[in-house]
C-alpha positions, 0 to 999 in steps of 0.5 A: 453635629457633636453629641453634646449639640444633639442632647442640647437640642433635645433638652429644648425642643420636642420631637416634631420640633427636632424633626423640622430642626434636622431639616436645616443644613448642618451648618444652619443648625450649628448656627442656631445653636450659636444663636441659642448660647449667645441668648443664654448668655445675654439673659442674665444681664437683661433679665434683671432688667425686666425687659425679657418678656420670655422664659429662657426655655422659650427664648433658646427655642426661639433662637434655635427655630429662628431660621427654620424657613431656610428649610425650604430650600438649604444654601450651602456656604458658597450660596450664602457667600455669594447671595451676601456678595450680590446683596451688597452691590444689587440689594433692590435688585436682587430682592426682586428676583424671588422667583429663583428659590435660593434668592426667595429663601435669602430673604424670605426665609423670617416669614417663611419660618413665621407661617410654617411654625404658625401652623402647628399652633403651638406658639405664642404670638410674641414666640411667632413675632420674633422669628418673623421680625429677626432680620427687621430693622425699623423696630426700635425698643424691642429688647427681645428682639434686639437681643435675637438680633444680636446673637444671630448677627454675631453667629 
């Protein structure tokens, strides 16, 4: 983590939150911040649109909190690789083999995030559903979450 990525952390999340955020890996970190410029980027053109039920600051906390469930257990670039790997030849299979943690994390790790961030009750619903439903795939017309979803693909 550069300083130009510390000062913008700190500029979107409190201190409980940056506390949480550096439990991430660094390079889950990084990928949030990704996640987050990316919606910068998109919000112009969708915002006039009216479909952006969020403000920016919000929306960038969001994209920075998204993965915060990999907190429970860090994947380093070898495991993600790996669980990617085995996901695509064994998906049902793998799935089911939540009892090894990094798998549980891999594929868990929206609802495992949604009820962590829950607790602290300081998040909107629609904050909440957001991180939950990231890697949701049967939601249709959700311009939020379409836009997280994006972002997250490309980083």
């Amino acid at each position: 983590m550069n300083k130009e990525d510390k000062i913008y952390i700190q500029s979107y999340l409190d201190k409980e939150e940056q506390i949480i955020f550096s439990k991430l890996s660094v390079s889950e970190q990084k990928h949030s911040i990704r996640v987050a410029k990316e919606i910068e980027k998109r919000l112009g053109l969708y915002k006039s649109q009216g479909d952006i039920d969020l403000d920016k600051d919000e929306f960038i906390k969001v994209a920075l909190l998204h993965d915060i469930g990999k907190i429970e257990k860090k994947l380093n670039p070898i495991d993600k690789s790996i669980l990617v790997i085995l996901d695509k030849v064994a998906r049902d299979k793998l799935r089911k083999m939540t009892n090894f943690k990094k798998v549980d994390v891999y594929y868990n790790h929206a609802e495992k995030g949604y009820m962590l961030l829950n607790r602290l009750n300081k998040y909107s619903d629609r904050f909440l559903y957001l991180v939950r439903n990231h890697h949701e795939n049967g939601i249709i017309g959700d311009r939020s979450l379409d836009i997280l979803k994006e972002a997250d693909s490309l980083s």
